[in-house]
C-alpha positions in Angstrom: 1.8 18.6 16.6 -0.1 18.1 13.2 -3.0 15.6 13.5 -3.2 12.4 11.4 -5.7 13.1 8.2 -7.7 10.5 6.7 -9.0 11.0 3.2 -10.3 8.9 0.2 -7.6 7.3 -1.9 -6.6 9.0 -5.3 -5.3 7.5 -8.0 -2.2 9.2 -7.4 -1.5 7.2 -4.1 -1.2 3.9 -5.8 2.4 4.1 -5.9 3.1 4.7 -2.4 0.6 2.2 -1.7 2.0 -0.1 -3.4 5.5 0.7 -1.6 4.2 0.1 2.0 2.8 -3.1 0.5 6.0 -4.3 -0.1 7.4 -2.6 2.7 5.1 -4.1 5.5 4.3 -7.5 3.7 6.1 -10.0 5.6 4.2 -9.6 9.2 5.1 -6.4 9.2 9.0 -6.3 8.3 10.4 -5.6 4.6 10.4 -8.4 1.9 13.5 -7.1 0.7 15.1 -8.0 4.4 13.4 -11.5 4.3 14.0 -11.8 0.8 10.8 -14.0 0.2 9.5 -12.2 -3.1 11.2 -10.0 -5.1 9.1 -7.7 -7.2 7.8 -5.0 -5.4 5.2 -3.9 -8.2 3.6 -7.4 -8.8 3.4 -7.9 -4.5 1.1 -4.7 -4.3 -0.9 -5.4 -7.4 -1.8 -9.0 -5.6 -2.4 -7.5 -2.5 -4.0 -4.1 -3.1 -5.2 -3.7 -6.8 -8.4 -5.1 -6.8 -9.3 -2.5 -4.0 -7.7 0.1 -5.6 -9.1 -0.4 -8.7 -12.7 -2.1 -8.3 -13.4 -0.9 -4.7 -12.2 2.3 -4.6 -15.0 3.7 -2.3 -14.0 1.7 0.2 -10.0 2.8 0.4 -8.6 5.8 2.3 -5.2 7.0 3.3 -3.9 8.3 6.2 -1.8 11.3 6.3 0.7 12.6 8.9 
């Protein structure tokens, strides 16, 4: 069994970031399931860009 890694975000990451975003954004369940909002892209820039952009030191990403 691999361990979990946890690194410093890249810019690269941004688009999976953006995915689980969407993904998770509804306590946890899929907005596309709930259907509550529709764009995936502008969810995760509202909930993650600033950080990803202006606080970057502070974001890391877990790998399995």
């Amino acid at each position: 069994m691999d361990a979990m890694v946890i690194r410093k975000y890249i810019k690269k990451d941004e688009d999976e970031i953006i995915d689980i975003c969407y993904d998770t954004g509804f306590f946890g369940e899929n907005l596309k399931n709930v259907n509550m909002f529709n764009d995936k892209k502008l969810f995760g820039y509202l909930f993650s860009m600033y950080y990803l952009r202006y606080e970057m030191e502070h974001c890391f990403v877990a790998e399995d």
